[in-house]
Predicted model as a PDB file, atoms N, CA, C, CB and O in Angstrom, pLDDT in the B-factor column:
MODEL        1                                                                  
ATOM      1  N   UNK A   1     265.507  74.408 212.292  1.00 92.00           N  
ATOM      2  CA  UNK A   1     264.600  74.802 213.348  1.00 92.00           C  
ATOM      3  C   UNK A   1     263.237  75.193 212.792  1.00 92.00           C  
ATOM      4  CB  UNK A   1     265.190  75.949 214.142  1.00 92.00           C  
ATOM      5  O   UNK A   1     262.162  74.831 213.272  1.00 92.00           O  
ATOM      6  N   UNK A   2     263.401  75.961 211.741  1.00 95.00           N  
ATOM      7  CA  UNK A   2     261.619  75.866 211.542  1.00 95.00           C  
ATOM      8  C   UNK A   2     261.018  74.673 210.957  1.00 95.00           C  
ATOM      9  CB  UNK A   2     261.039  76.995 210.538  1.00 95.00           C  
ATOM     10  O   UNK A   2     259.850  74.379 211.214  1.00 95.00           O  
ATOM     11  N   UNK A   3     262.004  73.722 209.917  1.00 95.00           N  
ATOM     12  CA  UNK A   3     261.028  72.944 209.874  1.00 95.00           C  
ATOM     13  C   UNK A   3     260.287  72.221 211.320  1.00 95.00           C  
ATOM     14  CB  UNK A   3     261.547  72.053 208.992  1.00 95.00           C  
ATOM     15  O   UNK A   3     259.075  72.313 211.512  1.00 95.00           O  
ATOM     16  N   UNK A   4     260.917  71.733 211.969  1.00 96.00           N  
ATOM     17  CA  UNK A   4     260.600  71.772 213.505  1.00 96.00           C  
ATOM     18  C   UNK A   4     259.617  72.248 213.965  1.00 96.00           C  
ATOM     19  CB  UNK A   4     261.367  72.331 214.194  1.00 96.00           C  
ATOM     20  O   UNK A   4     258.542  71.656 214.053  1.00 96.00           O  
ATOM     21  N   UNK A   5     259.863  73.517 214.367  1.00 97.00           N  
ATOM     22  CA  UNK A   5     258.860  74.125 215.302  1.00 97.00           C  
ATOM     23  C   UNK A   5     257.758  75.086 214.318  1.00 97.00           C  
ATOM     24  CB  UNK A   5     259.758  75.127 216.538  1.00 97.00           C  
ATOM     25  O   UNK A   5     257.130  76.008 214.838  1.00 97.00           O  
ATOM     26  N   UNK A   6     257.592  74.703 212.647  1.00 97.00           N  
ATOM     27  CA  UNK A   6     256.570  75.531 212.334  1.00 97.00           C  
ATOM     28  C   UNK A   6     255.366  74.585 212.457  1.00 97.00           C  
ATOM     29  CB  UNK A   6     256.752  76.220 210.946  1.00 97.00           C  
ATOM     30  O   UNK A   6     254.289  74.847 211.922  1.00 97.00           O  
ATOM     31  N   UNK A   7     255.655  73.133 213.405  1.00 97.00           N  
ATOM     32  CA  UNK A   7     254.332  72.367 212.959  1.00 97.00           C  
ATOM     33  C   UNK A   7     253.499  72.786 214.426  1.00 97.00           C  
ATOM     34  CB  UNK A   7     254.576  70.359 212.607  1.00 97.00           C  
ATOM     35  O   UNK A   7     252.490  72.196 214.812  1.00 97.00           O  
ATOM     36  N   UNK A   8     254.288  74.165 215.288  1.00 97.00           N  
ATOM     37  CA  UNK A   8     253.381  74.523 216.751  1.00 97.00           C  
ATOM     38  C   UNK A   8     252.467  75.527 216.496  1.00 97.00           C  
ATOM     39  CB  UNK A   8     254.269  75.097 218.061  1.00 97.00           C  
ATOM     40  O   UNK A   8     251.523  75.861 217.212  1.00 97.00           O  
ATOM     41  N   UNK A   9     252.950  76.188 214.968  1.00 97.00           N  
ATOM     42  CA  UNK A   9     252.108  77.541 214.862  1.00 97.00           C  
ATOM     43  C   UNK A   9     253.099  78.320 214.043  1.00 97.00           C  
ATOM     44  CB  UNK A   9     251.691  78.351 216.408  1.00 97.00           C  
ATOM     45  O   UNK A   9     254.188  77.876 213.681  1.00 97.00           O  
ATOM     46  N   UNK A  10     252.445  79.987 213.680  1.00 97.00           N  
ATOM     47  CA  UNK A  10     252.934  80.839 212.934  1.00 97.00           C  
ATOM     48  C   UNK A  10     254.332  81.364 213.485  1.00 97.00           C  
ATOM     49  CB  UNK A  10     251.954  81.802 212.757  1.00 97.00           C  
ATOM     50  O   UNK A  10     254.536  81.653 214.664  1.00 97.00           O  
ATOM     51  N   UNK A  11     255.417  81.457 212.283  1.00 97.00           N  
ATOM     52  CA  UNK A  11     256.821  81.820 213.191  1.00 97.00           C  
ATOM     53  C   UNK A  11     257.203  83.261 212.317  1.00 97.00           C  
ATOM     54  CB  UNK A  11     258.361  80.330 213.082  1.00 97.00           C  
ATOM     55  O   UNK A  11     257.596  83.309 211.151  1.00 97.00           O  
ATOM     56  N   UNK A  12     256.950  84.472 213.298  1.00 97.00           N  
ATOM     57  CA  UNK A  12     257.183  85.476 212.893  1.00 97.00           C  
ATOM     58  C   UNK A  12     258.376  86.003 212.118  1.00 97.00           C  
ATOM     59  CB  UNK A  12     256.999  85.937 213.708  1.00 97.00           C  
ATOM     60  O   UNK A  12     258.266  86.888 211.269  1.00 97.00           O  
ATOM     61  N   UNK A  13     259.365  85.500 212.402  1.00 95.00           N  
ATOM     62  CA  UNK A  13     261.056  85.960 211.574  1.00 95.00           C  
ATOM     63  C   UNK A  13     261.477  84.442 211.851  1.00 95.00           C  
ATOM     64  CB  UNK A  13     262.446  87.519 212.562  1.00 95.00           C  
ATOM     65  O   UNK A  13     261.067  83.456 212.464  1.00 95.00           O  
ATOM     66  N   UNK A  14     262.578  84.855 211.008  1.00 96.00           N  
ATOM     67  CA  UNK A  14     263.299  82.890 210.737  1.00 96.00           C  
ATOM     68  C   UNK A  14     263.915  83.121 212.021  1.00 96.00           C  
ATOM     69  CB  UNK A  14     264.810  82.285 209.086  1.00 96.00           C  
ATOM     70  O   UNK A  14     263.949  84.217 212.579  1.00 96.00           O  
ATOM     71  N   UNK A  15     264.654  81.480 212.702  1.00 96.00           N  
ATOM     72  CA  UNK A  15     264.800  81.181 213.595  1.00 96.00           C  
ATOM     73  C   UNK A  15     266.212  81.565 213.576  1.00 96.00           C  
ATOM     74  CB  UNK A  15     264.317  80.067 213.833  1.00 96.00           C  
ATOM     75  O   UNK A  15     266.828  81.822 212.541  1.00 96.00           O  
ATOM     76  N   UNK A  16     266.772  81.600 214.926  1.00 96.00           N  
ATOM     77  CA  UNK A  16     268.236  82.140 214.904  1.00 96.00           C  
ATOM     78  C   UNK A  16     268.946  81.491 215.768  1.00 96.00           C  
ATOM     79  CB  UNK A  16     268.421  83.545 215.201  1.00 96.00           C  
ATOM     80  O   UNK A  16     268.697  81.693 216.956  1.00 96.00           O  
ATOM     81  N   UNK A  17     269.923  80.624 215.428  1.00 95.00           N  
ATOM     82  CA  UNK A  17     271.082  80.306 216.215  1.00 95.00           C  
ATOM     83  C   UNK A  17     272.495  80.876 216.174  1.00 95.00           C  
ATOM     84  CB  UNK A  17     271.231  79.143 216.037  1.00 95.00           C  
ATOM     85  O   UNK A  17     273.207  81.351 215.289  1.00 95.00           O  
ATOM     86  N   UNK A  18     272.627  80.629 217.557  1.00 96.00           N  
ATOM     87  CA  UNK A  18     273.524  81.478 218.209  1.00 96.00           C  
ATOM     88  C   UNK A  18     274.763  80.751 218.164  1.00 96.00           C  
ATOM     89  CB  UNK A  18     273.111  81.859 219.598  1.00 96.00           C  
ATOM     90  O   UNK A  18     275.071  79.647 218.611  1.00 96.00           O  
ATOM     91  N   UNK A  19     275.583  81.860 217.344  1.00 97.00           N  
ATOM     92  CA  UNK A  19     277.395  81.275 217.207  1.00 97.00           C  
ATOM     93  C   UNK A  19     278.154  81.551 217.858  1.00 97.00           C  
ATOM     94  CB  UNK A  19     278.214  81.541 216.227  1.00 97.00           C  
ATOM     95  O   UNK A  19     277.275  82.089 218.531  1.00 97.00           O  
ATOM     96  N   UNK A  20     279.092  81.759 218.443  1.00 96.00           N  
ATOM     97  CA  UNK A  20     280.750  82.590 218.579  1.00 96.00           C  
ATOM     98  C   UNK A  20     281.255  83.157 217.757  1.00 96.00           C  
ATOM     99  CB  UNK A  20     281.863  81.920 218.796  1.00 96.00           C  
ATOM    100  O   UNK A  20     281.472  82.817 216.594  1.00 96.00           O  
ATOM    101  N   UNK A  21     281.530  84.243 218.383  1.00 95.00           N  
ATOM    102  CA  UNK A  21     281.921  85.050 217.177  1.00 95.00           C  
ATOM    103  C   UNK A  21     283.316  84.741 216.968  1.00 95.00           C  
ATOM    104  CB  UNK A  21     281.704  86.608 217.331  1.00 95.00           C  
ATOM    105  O   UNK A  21     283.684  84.522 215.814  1.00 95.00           O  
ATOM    106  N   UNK A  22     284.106  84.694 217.873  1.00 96.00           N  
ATOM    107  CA  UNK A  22     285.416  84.272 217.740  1.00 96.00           C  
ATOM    108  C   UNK A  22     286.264  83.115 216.742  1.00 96.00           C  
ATOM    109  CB  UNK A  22     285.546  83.962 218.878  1.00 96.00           C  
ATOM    110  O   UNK A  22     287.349  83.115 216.161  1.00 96.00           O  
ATOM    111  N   UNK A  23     284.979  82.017 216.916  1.00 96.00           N  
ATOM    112  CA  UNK A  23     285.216  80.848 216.133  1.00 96.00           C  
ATOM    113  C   UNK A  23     284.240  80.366 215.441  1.00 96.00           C  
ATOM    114  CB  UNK A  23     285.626  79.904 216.793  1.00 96.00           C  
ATOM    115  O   UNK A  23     284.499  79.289 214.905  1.00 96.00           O  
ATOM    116  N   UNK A  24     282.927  80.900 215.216  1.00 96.00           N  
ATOM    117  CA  UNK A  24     281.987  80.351 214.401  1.00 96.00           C  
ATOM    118  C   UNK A  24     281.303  79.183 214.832  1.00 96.00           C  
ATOM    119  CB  UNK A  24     282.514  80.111 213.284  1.00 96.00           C  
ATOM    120  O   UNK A  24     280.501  78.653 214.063  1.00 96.00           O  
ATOM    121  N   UNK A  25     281.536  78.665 216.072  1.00 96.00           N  
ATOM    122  CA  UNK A  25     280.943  77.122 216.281  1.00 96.00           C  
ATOM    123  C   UNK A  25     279.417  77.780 216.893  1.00 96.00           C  
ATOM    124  CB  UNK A  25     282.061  75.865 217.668  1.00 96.00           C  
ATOM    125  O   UNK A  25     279.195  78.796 217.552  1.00 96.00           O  
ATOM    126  N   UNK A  26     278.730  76.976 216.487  1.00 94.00           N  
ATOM    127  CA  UNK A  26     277.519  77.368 217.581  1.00 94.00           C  
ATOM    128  C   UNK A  26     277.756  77.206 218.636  1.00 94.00           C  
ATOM    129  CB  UNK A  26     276.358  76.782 217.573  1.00 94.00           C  
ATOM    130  O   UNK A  26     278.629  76.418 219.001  1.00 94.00           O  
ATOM    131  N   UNK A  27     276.713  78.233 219.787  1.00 95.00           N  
ATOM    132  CA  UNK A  27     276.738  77.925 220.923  1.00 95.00           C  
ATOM    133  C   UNK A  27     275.724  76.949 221.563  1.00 95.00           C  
ATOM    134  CB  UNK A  27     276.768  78.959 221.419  1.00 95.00           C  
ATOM    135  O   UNK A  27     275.456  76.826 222.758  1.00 95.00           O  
ATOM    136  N   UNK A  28     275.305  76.394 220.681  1.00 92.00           N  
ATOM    137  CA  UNK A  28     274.010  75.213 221.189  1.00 92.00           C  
ATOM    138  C   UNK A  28     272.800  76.132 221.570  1.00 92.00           C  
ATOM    139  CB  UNK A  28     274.464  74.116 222.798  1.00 92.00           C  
ATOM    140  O   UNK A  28     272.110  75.118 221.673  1.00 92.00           O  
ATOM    141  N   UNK A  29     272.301  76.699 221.740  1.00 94.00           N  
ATOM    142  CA  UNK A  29     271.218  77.514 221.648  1.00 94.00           C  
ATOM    143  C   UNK A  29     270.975  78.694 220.498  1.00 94.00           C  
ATOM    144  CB  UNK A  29     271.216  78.052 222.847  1.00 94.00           C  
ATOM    145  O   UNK A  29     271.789  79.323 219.822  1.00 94.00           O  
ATOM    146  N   UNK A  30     269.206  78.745 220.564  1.00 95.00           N  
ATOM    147  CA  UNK A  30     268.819  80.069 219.254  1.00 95.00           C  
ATOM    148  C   UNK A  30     267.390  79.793 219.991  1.00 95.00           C  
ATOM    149  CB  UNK A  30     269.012  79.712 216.947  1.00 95.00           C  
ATOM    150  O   UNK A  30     267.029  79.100 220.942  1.00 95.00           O  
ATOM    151  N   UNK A  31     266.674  80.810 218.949  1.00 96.00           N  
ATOM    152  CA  UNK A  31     265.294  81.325 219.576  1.00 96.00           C  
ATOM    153  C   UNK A  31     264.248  81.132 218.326  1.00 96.00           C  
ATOM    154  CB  UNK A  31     265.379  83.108 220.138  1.00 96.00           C  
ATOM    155  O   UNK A  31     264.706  81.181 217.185  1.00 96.00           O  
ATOM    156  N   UNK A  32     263.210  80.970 218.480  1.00 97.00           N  
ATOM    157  CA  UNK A  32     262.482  81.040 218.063  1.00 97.00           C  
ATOM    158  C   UNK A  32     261.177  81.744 218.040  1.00 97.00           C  
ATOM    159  CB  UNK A  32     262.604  80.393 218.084  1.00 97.00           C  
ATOM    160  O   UNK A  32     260.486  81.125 218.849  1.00 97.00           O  
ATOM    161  N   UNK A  33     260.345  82.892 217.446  1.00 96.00           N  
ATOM    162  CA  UNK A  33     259.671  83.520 217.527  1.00 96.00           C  
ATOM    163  C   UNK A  33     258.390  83.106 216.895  1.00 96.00           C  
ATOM    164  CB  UNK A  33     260.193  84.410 217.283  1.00 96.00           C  
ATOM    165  O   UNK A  33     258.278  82.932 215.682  1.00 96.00           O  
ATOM    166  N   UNK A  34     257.117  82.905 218.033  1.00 97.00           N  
ATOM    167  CA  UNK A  34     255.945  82.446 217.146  1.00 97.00           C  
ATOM    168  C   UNK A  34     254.663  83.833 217.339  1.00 97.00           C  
ATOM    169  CB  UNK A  34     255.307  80.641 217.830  1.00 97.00           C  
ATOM    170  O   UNK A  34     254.792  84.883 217.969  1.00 97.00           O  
ATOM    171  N   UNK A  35     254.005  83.559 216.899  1.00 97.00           N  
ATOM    172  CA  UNK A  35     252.817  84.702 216.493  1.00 97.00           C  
ATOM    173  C   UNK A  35     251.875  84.414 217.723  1.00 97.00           C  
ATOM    174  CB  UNK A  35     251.899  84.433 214.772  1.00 97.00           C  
ATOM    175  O   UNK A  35     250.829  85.056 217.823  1.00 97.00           O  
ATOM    176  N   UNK A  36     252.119  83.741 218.389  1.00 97.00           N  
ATOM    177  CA  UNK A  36     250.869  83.575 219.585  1.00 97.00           C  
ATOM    178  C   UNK A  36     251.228  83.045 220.665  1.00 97.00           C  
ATOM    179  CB  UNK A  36     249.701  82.729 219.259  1.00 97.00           C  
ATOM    180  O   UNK A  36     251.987  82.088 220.514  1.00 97.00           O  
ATOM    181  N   UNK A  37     250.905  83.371 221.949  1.00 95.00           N  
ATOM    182  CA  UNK A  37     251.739  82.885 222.824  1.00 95.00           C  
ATOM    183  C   UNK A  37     250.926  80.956 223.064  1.00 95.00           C  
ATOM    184  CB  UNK A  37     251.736  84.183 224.359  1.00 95.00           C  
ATOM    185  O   UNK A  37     251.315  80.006 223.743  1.00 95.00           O  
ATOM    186  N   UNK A  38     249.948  81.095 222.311  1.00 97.00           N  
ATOM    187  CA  UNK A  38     249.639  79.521 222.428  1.00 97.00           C  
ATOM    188  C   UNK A  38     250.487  78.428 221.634  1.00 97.00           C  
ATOM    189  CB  UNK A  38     248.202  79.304 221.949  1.00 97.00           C  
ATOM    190  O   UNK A  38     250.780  77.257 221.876  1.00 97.00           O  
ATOM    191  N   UNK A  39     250.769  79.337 220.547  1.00 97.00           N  
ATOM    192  CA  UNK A  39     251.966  77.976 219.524  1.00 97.00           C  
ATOM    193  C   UNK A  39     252.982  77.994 220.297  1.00 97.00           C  
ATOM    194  CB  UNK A  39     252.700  78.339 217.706  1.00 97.00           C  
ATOM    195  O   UNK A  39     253.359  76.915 220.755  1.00 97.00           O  
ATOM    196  N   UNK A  40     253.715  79.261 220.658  1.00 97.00           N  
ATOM    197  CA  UNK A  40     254.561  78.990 222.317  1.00 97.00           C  
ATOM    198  C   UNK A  40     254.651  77.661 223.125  1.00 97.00           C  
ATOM    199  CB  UNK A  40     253.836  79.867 223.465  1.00 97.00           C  
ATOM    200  O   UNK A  40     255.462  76.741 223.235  1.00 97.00           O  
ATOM    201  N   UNK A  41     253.582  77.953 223.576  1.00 97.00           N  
ATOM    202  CA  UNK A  41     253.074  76.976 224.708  1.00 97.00           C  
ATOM    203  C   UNK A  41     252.841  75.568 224.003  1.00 97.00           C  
ATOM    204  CB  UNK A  41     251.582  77.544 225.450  1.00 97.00           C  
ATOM    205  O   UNK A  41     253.211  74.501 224.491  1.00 97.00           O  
ATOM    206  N   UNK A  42     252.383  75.666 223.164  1.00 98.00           N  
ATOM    207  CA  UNK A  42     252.289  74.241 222.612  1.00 98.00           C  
ATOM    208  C   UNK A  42     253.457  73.486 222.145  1.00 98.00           C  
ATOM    209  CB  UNK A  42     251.459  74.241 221.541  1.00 98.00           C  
ATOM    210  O   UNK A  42     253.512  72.257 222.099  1.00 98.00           O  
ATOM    211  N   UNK A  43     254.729  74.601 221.677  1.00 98.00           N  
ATOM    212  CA  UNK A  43     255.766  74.034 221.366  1.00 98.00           C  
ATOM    213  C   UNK A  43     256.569  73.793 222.335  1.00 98.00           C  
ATOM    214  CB  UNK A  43     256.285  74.573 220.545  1.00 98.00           C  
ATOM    215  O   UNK A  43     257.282  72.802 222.180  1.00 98.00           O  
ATOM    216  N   UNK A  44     256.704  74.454 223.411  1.00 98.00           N  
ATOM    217  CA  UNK A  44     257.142  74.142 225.060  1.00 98.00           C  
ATOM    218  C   UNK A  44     256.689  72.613 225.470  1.00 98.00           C  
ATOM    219  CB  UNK A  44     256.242  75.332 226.249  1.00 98.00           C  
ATOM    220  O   UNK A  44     257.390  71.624 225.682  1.00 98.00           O  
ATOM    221  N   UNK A  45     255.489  72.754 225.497  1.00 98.00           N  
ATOM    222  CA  UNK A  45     255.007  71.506 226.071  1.00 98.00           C  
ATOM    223  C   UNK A  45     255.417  70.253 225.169  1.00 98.00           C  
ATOM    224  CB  UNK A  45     253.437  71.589 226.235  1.00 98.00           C  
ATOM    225  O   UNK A  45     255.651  69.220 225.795  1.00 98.00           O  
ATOM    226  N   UNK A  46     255.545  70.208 223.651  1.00 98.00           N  
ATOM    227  CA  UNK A  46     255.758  69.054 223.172  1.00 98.00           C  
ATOM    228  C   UNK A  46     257.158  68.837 222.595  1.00 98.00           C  
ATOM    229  CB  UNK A  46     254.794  68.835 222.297  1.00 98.00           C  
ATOM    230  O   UNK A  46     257.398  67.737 222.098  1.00 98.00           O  
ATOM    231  N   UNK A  47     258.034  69.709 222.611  1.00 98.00           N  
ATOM    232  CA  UNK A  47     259.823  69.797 222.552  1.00 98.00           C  
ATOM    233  C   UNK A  47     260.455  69.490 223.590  1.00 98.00           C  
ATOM    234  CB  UNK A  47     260.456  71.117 222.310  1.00 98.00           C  
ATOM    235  O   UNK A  47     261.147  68.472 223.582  1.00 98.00           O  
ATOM    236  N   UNK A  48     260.368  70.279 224.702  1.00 98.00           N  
ATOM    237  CA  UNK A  48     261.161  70.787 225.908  1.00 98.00           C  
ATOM    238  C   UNK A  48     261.405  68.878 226.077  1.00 98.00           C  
ATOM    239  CB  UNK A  48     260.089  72.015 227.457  1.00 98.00           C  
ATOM    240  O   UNK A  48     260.560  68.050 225.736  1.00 98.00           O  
ATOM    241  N   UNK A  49     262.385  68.650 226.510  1.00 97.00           N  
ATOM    242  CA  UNK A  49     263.134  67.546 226.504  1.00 97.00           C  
ATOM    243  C   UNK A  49     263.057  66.571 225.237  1.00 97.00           C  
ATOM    244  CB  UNK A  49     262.788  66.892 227.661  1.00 97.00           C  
ATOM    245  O   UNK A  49     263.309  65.375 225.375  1.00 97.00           O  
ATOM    246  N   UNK A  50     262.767  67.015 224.225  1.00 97.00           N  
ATOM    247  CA  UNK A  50     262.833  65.693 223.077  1.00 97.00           C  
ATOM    248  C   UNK A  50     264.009  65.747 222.717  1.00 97.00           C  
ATOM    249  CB  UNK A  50     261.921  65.684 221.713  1.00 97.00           C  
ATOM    250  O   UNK A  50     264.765  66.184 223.584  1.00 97.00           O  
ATOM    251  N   UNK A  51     264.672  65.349 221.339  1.00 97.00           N  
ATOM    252  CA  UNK A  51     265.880  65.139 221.116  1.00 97.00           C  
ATOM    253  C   UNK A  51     265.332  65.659 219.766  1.00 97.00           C  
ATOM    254  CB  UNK A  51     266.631  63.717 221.420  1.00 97.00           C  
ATOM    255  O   UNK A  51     264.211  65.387 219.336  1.00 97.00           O  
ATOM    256  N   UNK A  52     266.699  66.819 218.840  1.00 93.00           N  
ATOM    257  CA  UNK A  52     266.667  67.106 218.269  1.00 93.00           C  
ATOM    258  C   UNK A  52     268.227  66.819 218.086  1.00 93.00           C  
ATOM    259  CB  UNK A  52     265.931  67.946 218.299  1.00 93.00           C  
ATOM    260  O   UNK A  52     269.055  66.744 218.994  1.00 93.00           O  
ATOM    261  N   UNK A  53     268.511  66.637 216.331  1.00 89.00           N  
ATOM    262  CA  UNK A  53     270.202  66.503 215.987  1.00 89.00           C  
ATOM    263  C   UNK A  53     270.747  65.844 216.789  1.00 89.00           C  
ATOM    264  CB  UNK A  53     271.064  67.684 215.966  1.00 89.00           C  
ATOM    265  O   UNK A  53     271.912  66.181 217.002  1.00 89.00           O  
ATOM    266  N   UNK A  54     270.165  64.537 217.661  1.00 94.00           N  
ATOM    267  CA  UNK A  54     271.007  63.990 218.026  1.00 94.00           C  
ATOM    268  C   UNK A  54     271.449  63.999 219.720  1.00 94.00           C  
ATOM    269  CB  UNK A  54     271.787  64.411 217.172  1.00 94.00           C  
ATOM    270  O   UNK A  54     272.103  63.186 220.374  1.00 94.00           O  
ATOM    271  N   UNK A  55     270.599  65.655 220.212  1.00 93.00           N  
ATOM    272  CA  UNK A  55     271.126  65.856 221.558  1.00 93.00           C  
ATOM    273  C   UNK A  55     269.726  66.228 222.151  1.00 93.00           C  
ATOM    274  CB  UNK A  55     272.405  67.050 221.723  1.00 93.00           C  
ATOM    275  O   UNK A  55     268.933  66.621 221.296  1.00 93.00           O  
ATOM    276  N   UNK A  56     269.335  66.193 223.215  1.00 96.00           N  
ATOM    277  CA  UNK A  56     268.298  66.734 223.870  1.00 96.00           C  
ATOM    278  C   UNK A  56     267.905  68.138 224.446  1.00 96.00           C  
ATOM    279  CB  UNK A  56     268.276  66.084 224.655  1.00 96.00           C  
ATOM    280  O   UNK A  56     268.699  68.880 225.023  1.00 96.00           O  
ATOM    281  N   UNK A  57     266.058  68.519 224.130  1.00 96.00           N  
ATOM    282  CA  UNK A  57     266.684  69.720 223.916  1.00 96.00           C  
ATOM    283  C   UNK A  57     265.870  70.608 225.084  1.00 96.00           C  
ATOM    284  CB  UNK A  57     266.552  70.246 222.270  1.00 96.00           C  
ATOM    285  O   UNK A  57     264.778  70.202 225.481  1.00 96.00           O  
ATOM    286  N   UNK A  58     266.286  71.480 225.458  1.00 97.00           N  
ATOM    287  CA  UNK A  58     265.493  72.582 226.636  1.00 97.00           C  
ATOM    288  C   UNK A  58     264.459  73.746 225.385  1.00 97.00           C  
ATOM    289  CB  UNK A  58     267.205  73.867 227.854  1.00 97.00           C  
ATOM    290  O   UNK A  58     264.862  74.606 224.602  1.00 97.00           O  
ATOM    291  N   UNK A  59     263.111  73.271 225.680  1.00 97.00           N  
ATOM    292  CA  UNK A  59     263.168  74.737 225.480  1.00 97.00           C  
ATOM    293  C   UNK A  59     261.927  75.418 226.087  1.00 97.00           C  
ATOM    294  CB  UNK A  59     263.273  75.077 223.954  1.00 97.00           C  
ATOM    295  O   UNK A  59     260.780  75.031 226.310  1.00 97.00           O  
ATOM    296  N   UNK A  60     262.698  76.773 226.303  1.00 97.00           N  
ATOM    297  CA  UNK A  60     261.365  77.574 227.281  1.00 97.00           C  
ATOM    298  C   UNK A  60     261.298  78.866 226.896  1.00 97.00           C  
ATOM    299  CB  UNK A  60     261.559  77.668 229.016  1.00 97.00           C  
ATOM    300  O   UNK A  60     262.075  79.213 226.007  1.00 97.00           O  
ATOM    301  N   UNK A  61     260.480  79.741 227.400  1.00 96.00           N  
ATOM    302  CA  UNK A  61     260.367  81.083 226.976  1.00 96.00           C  
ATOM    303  C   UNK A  61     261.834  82.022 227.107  1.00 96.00           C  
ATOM    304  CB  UNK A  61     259.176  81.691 227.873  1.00 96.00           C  
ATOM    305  O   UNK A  61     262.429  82.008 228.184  1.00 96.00           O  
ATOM    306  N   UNK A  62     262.250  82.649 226.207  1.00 92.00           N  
ATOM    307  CA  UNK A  62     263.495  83.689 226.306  1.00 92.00           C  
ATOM    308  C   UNK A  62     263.011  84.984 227.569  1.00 92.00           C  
ATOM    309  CB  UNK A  62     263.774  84.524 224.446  1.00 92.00           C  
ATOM    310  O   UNK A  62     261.798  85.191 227.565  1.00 92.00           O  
ATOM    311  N   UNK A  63     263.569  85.569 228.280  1.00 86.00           N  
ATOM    312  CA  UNK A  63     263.301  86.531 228.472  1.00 86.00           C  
ATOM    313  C   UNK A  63     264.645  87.410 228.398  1.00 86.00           C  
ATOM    314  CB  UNK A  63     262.562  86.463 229.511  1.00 86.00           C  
ATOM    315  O   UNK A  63     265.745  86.889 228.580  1.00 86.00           O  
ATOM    316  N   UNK A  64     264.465  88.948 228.084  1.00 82.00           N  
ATOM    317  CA  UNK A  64     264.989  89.986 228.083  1.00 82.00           C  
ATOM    318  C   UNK A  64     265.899  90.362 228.864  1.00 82.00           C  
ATOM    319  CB  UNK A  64     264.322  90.610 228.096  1.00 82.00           C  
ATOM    320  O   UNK A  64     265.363  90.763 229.897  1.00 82.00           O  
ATOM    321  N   UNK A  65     266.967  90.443 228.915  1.00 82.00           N  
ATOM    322  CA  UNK A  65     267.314  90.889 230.529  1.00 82.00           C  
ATOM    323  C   UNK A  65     267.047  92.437 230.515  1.00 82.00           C  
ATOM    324  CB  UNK A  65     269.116  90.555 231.071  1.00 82.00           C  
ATOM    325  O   UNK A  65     267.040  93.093 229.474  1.00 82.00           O  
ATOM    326  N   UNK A  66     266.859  92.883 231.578  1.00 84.00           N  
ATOM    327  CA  UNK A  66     265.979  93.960 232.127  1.00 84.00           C  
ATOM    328  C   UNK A  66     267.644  94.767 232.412  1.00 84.00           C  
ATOM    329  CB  UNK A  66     264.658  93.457 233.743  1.00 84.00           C  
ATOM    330  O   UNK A  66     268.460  94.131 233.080  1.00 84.00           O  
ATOM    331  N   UNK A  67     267.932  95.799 232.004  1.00 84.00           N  
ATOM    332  CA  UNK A  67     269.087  96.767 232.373  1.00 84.00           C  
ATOM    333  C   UNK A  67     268.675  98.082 233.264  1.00 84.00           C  
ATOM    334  CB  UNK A  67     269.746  97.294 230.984  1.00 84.00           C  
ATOM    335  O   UNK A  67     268.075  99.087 232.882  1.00 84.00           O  
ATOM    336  N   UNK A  68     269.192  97.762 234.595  1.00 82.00           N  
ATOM    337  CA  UNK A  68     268.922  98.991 235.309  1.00 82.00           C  
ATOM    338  C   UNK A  68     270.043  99.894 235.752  1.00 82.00           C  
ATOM    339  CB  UNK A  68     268.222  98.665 236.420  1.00 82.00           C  
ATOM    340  O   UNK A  68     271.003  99.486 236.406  1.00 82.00           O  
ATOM    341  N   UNK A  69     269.844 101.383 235.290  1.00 78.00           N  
ATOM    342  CA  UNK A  69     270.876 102.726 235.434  1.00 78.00           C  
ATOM    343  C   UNK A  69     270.949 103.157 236.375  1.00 78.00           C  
ATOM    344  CB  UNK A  69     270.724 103.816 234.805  1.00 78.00           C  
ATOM    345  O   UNK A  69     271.678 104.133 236.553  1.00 78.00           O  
TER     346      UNK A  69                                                      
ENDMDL                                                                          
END                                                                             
């Protein structure tokens, strides 16, 4: 993944995909963190449906889920 997505801009921490913990397989998704919300956007706009490894790929902004008490 970073070689990938470091050609949108600066990537603050290495990229992280997401496993099971149970069995170790990935879960087909991880995140990526860039330094500006324009390498963001630029990597949105020129990924979001290409094909990466073989499969095609989504990608859009993460958001947080918001926990209310």
């Amino acid at each position: 993944l970073y070689d990938t997505f470091s050609a949108f801009g600066g990537i603050t921490q290495p990229p992280k995909v997401m496993y099971d913990s149970e069995t170790g397989a990935p879960k087909g998704f991880g995140f990526v963190s860039f330094d500006s919300f324009e390498a963001a956007d630029y990597a949105i706009e020129c990924m979001n449906g290409a094909y990466l490894g073989g499969r095609q790929i989504v990608v859009q902004y993460a958001y947080k889920k918001v926990r209310c008490y």
